[in-house]
C-alpha positions as CSV (number, residue, x, y, z in Angstrom):
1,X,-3.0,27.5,40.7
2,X,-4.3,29.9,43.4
3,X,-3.9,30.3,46.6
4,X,-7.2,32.1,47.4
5,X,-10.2,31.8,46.7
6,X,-12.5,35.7,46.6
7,X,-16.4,34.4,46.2
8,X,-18.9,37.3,46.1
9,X,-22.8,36.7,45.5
10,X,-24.7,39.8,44.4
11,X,-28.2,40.7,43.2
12,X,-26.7,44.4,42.4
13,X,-25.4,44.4,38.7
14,X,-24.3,47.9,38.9
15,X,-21.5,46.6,41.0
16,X,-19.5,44.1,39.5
17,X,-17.1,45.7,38.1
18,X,-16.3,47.0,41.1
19,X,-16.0,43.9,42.6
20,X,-13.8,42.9,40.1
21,X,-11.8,45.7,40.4
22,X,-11.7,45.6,44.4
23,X,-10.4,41.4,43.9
24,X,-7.5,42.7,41.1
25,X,-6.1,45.2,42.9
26,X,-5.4,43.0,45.8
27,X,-1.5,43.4,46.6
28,X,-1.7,39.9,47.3
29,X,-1.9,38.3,43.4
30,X,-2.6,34.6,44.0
31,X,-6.1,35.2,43.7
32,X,-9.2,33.7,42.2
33,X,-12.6,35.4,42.2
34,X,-15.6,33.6,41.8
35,X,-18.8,35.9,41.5
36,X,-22.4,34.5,41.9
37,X,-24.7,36.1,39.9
38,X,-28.5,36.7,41.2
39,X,-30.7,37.9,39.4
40,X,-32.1,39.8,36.4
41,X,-30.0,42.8,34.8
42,X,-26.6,41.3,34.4
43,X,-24.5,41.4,31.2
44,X,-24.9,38.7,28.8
45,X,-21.0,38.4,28.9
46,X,-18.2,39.5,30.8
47,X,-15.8,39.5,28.3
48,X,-13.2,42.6,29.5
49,X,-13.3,40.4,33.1
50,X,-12.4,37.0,31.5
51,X,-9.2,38.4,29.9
52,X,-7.1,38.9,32.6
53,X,-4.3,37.5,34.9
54,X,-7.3,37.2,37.0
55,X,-9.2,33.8,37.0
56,X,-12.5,34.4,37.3
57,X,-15.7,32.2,37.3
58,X,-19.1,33.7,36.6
59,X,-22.1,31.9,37.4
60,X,-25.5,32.7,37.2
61,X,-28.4,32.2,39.6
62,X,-32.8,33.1,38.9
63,X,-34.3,35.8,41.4
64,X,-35.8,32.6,42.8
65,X,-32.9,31.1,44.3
66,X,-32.5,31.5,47.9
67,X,-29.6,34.3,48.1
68,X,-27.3,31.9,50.8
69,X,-28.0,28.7,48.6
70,X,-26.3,31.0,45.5
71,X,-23.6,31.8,47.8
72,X,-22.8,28.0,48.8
73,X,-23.0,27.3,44.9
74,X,-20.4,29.3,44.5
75,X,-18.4,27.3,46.7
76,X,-18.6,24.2,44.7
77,X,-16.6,25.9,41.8
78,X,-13.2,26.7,44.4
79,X,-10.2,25.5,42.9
80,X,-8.3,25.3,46.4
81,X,-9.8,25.0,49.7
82,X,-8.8,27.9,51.0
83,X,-11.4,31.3,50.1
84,X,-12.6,34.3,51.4
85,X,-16.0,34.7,52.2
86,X,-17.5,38.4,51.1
87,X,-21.6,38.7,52.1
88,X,-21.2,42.2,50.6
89,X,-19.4,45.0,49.3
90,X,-19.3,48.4,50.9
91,X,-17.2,51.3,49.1
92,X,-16.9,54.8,50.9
């Protein structure tokens, strides 16, 4: 069972990989990410994310939906109550 919750929403599907990849090499490894798809352009599957040590929950969202209602959607999937809250991801 995790200790933390990671929830990211993102209309950018060139990035989630890299969020991925940000959340699973986190020193800290009692993790769960839970990304909140939005929008058009995403893979059908995440298959290579699914199959790690990481648990991850992918949901999926229309362009139509409000950007902070797919955020707070994501919150209804949280294993534990504890999360971190990411509004987006910068990388320099």
């Amino acid at each position: 069972e995790p200790s933390v919750s990671v929830i990211v929403a993102s209309n950018r599907p060139e990035m989630t990989e890299r969020i991925f990849n940000t959340v699973k090499n986190q020193d800290y490894g009692n993790m769960e990410l839970v990304i909140a798809l939005h929008g058009e352009g995403f893979q059908e599957s995440y298959a290579d994310l699914l199959g790690t040590d990481l648990p991850v929950t992918i949901l999926r969202y229309p362009q139509e939906t409000i950007f902070g209602n797919v955020l707070s959607e994501g919150f209804r999937d949280l294993k534990i109550p504890f999360f971190v809250l990411a509004w987006s991801l910068k990388v320099f």
